[in-house]
C-alpha positions in Angstrom: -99.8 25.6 32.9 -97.2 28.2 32.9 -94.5 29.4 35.3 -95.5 32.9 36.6 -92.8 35.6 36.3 -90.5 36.4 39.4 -90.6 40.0 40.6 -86.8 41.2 40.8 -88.0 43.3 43.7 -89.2 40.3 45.7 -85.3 38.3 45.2 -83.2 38.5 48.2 -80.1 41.4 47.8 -77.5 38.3 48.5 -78.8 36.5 46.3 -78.6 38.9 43.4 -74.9 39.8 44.2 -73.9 36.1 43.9 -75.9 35.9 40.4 -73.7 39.2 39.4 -70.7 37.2 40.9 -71.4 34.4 38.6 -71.4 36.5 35.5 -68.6 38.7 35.2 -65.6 36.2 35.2 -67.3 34.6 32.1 -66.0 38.1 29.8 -62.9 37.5 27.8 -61.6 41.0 28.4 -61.4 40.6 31.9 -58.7 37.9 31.2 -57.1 40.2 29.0 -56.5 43.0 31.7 -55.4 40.5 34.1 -52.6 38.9 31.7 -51.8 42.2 30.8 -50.8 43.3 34.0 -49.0 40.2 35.2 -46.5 39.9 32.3 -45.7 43.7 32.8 -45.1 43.0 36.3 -42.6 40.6 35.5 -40.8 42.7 32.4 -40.1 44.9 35.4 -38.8 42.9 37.7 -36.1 40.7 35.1 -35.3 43.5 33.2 -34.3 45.3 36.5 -32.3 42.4 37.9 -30.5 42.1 34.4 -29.4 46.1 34.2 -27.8 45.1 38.2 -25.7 42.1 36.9 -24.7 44.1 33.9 -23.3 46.9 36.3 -22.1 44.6 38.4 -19.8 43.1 35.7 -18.4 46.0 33.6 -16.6 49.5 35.1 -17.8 52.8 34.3 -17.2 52.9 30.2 -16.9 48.9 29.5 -13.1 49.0 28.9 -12.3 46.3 30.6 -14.0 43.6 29.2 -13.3 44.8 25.4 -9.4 44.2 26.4 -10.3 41.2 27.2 -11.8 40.0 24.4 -8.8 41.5 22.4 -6.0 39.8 24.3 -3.7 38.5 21.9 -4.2 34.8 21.5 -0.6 33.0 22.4 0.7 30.9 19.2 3.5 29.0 18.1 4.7 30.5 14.1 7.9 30.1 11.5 8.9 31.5 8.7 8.6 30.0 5.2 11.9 29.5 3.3 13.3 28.5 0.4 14.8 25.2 -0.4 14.8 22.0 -2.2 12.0 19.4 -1.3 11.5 15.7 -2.9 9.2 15.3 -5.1 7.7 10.8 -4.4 5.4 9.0 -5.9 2.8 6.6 -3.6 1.7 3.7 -4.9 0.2 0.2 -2.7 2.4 -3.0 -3.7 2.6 -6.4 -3.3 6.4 -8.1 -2.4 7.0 -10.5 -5.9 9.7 -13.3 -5.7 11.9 -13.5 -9.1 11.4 -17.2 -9.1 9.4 -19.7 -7.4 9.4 -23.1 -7.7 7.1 -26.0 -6.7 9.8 -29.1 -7.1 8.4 -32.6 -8.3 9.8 -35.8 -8.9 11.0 -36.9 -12.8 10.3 -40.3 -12.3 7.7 -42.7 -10.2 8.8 -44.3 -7.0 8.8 -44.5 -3.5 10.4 -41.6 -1.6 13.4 -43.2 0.2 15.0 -39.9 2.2 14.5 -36.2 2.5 17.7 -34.5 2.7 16.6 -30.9 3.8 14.7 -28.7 6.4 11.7 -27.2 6.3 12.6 -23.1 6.0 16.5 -23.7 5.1 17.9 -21.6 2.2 19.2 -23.9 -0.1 21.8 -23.2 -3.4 20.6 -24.3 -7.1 22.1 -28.2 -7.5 21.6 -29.0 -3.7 20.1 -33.0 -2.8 16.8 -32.7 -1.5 15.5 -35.6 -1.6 15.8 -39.3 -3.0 13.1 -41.7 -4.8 14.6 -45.6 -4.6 16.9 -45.8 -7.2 16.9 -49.6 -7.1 14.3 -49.9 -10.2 16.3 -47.8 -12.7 19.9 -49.5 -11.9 18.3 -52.5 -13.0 17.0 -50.9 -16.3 20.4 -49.4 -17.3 22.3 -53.1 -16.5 19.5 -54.3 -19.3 20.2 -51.3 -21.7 24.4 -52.3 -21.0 23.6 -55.8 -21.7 21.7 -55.3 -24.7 24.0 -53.1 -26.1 27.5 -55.2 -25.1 25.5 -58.2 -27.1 24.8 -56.0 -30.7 28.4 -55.1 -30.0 29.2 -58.7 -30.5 26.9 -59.4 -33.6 28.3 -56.2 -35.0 32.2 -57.0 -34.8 31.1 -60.2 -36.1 29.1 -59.0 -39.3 31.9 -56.6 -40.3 34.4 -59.4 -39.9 32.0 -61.7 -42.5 32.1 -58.6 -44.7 35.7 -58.6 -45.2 36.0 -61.9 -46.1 33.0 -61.3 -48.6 34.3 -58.3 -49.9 38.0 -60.5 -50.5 36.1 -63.4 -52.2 33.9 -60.9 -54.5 37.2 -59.9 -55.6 38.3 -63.5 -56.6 35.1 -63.7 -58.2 34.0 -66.5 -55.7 30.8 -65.2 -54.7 28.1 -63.0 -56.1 27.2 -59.5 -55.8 24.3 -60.1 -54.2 25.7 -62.1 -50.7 28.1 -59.1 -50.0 25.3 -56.5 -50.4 23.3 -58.8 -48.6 25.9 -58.9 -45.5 26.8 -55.5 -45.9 23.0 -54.6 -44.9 23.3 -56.8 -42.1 26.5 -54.7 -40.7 24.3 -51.7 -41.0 21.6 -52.9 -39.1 23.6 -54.2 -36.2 25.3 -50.4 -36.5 21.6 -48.9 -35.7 20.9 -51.4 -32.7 23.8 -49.8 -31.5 22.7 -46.9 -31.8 19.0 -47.9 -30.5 21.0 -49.9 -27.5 23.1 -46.5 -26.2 19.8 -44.6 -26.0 18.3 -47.0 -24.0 21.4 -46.7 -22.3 21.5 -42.9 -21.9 17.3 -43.0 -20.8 18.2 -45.5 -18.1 21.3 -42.9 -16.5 19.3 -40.4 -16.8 16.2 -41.5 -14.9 18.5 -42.8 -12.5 19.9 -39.2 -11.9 16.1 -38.4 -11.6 15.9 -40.5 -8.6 18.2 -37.8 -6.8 15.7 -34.6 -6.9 18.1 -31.5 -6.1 17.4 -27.7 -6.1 16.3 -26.2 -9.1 17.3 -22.7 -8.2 18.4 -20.9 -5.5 16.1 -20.0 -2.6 14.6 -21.2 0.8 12.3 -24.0 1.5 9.1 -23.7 2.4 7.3 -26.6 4.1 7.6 -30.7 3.2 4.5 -31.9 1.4 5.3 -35.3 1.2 6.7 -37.9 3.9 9.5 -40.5 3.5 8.0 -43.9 2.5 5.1 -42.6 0.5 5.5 -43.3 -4.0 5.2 -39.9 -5.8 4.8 -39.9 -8.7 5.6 -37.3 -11.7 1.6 -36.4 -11.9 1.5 -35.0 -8.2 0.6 -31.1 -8.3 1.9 -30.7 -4.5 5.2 -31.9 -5.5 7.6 -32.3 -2.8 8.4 -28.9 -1.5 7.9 -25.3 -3.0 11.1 -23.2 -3.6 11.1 -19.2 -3.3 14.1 -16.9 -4.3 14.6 -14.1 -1.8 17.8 -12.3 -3.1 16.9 -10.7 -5.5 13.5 -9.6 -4.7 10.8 -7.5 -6.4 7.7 -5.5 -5.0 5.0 -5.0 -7.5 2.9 -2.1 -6.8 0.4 0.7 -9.0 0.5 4.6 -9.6 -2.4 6.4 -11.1 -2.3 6.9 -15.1 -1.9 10.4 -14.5 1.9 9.9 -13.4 3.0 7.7 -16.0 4.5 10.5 -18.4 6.3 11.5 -16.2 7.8 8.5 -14.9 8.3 7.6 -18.8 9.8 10.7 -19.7 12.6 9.7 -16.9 12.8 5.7 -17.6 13.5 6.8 -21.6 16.4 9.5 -20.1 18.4 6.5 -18.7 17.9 7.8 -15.4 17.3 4.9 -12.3 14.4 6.1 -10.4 15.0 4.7 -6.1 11.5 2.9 -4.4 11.6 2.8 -1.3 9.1 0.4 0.6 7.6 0.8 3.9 5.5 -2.1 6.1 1.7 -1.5 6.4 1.3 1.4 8.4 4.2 3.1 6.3 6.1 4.4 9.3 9.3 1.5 9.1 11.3 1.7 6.0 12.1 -2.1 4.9 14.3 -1.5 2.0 15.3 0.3 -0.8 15.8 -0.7 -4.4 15.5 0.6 -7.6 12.5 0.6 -10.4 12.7 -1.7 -12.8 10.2 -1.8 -15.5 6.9 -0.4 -15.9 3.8 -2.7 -17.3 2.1 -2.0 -20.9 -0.9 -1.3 -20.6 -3.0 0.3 -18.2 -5.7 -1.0 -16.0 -9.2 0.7 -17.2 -11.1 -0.8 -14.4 -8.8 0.9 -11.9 -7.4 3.7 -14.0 -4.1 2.5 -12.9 -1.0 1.0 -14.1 1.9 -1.7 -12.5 4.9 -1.3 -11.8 8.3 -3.4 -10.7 11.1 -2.7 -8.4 13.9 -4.5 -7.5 15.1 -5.3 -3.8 18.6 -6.9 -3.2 16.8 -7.8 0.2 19.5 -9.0 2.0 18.6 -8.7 4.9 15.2 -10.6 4.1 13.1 -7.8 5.4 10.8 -8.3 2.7 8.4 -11.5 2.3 6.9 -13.0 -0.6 3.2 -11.5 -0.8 3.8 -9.0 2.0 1.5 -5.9 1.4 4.0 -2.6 1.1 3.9 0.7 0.6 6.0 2.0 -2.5 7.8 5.3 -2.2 9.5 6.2 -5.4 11.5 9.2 -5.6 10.8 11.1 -9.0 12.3 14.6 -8.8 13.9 16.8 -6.9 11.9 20.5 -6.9 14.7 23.0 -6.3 14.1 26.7 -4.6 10.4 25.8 -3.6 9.1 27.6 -0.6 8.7 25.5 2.2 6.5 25.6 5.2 5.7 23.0 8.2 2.6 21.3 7.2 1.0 22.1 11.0 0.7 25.4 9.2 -1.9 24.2 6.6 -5.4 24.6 7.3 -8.6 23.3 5.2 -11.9 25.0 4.9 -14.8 25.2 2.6 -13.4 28.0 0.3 -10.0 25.5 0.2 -6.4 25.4 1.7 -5.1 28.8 3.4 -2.8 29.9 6.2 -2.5 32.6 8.7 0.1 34.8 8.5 1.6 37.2 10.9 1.9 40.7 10.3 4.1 43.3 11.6 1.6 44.4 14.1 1.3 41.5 15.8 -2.3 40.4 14.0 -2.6 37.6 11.7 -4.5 37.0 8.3 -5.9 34.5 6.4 -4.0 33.9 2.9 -5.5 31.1 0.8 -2.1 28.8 -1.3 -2.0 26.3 -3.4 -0.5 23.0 -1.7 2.4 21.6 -3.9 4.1 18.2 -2.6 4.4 17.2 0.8 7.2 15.4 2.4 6.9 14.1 6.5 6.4 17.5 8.1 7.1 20.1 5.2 5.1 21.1 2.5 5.9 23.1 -0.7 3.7 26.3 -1.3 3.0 26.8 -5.3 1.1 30.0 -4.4 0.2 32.0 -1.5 3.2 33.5 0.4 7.2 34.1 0.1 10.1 33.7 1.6 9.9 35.2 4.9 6.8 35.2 5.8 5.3 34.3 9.1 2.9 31.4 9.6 0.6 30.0 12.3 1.6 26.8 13.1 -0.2 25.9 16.5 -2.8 27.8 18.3 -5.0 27.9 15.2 -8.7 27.1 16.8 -9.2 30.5 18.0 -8.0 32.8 15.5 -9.5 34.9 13.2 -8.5 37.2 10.7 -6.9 40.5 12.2 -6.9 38.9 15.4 -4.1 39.8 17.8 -1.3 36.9 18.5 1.7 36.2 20.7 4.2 34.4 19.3 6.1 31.8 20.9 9.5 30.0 20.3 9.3 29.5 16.0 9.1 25.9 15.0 12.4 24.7 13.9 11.0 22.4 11.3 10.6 24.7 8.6 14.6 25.6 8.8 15.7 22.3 8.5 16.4 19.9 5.8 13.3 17.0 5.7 13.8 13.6 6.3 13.0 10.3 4.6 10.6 9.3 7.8 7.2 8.3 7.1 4.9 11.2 7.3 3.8 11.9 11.1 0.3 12.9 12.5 -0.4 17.0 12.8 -0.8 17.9 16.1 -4.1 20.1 15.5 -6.1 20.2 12.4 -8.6 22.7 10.9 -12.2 20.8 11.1 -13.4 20.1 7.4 -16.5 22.7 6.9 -14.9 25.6 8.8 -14.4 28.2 6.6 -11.7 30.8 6.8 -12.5 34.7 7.5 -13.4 36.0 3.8 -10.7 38.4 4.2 -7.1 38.1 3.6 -3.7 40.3 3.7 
């Protein structure tokens, strides 16, 4: 059965208009037109509120705000100069005693006295300490005994062997009794000897009991009480003896520096270490190198090396970790600038320099040594010129500056002080202007 056909003439005018009503919002393009129109709308509006805030802020011609944005940038500058600058060497060390000493008993006994304090400094031939004697006073009266009785036996053999020796002449006895009694003199000659030996052993473990300082030094701490029996085996031994005075610090440069330091050992010249604590800012002494190991480490690529510390003070501590200074050579007529003045970027070290015109620009050098807060320039500038050494962060190259009061540093003569922190430091990865005067 089918659905007969609707006459369009016989639908209702309203409802025809919401059917067209339906339709038309379904076309893409319609869309189109409206988007269209609202995003010009608001181009309009911004773009005019922008041009009002733009007038608003910059005079006729825009003058203004270009000086601003060339005002010279105030900084703090000095001149480089030439002059003579240390040339060290920095190596990590380790303080060395000459001698130490772990003191044991000779001889088996029971401890009877200590005679020192833990942490005293003691000579070489001081008591320490005393193991009961008792034991070897007895031995050596035996040994005396022994040998006062072969004395006896001896005085009378040789007097038998006169008498022999006058009857042999006579012809009274035979050859053989006087050799025979001769022999017998010579053997009581060799107990003797045998007998003073046992003699000698017996004083000498008796001067064993009484255990004094092998060498001169300070004590460290008792390992043994009073009452206990040491014995000559013991590895602990009684008490451990360090010498202070003299001291040495044992410390390591890199192979590179060791033909250098060669080449002045093999002049005769005496090269000054100087070491500094752990954070090498305090100076503890100063002494002078001594030797220099033979061979070098290939693990590290490093070699040892010894200095000697009269330490009388006792600033410096067996095993202490140091840091080695040594002074190798004096660079005359180097130029020197403050090392504030040093910046580091990705095309390397440079420095600004300021012109006559009051604008600066960048100038790569070549970094030489370094000591505290001056630095020798190998390449780069001269004498005279004028470097940046605060107000860096902002500068460019032909930026306009103001210098302030010059840094004094650079005009005066550098200290031995350990080297101090800069003040402001060009960030790793920023690179300087590619340009340079």
């Amino acid at each position: 059965m089918s659905t007969p056909a609707l006459d369009e003439d016989l639908i209702p005018a309203g409802m025809r208009q919401r059917a067209a009503s339906r339709v038309w919002w379904r076309h893409t393009w319609v869309w189109l037109l409206v988007l269209c129109a609202l995003g010009g709308t608001a181009y309009f509006v911004f773009a005019k509120s922008d041009g009002a805030k733009l007038a608003g802020a910059q005079p006729a011609g825009g003058k203004a705000g270009m000086n601003a944005m060339n005002r010279p940038q105030p900084v703090m500058a000095a001149a480089a100069r030439a002059g003579d600058i240390n040339l060290y060497l920095n190596g990590l060390g380790t303080v060395v005693p000459l001698n130490t000493v772990t003191v044991r008993t000779h001889v088996d006994g029971e401890l009877s006295a200590v005679m020192f304090r833990e942490g005293q400094a003691v000579k070489q031939g001081d008591l320490l300490a005393q193991i009961d004697p008792r034991p070897y006073q007895v031995q050596l009266a035996q040994a005396e005994g022994t040998m006062a009785k072969d004395q006896a036996l001896l005085k009378n053999a040789q007097a038998d062997l006169e008498r022999y020796r006058t009857l042999f002449e006579q012809d009274s006895i035979a050859k053989q009794q006087l050799d025979t009694q001769a022999s017998l003199v010579r053997q009581y000659e060799g107990a003797l000897k045998a007998d003073q030996a046992q003699i000698d052993s017996a004083r000498l473990q008796l001067t064993y009991s009484r255990i004094t300082a092998p060498i001169t030094g300070r004590l460290g701490l008792r390992q043994v009480d009073v009452g206990n029996i040491v014995h000559t085996g013991d590895t602990t031994g009684i008490v451990v003896i360090t010498q202070l005075k003299p001291i040495t610090v044992v410390f390591t440069l890199p192979e590179d520096n060791i033909s250098a330091v060669m080449k002045k050992l093999h002049a005769g010249e005496k090269l000054a270490v100087d070491a500094y604590d752990r954070a090498g800012k305090v100076k503890l002494a100063t002494g002078m190198l001594l030797t220099v190991d033979n061979q070098i480490d290939t693990t590290t690529g490093t070699v040892k090396l010894k200095a000697q510390f009269d330490n009388e003070d006792a600033s410096l501590f067996p095993n202490q970790f140091v840091n080695a200074r040594m002074l190798l050579d004096v660079k005359h007529d180097a130029i020197l600038i403050p090392s504030a003045a040093i910046l580091r970027g990705t095309q390397g070290t440079f420095v600004y320099v300021v012109k006559k015109d009051k604008s600066v620009g960048v100038r790569p050098v070549k970094v030489g040594s370094t000591e505290g807060e001056i630095a020798a320039i190998d390449s780069g500038i001269t004498a005279g010129d004028v470097v940046v050494t605060d107000g860096t962060d902002k500068l460019r190259e032909g930026a306009s500056v103001e210098v302030g009061e010059r840094n004094a540093a650079a005009a005066e003569t550098p200290t031995d002080g350990a080297q101090q922190k800069r003040g402001r430091r060009q960030r790793d990865g920023d690179a300087p202007p590619a340009s340079s005067s």
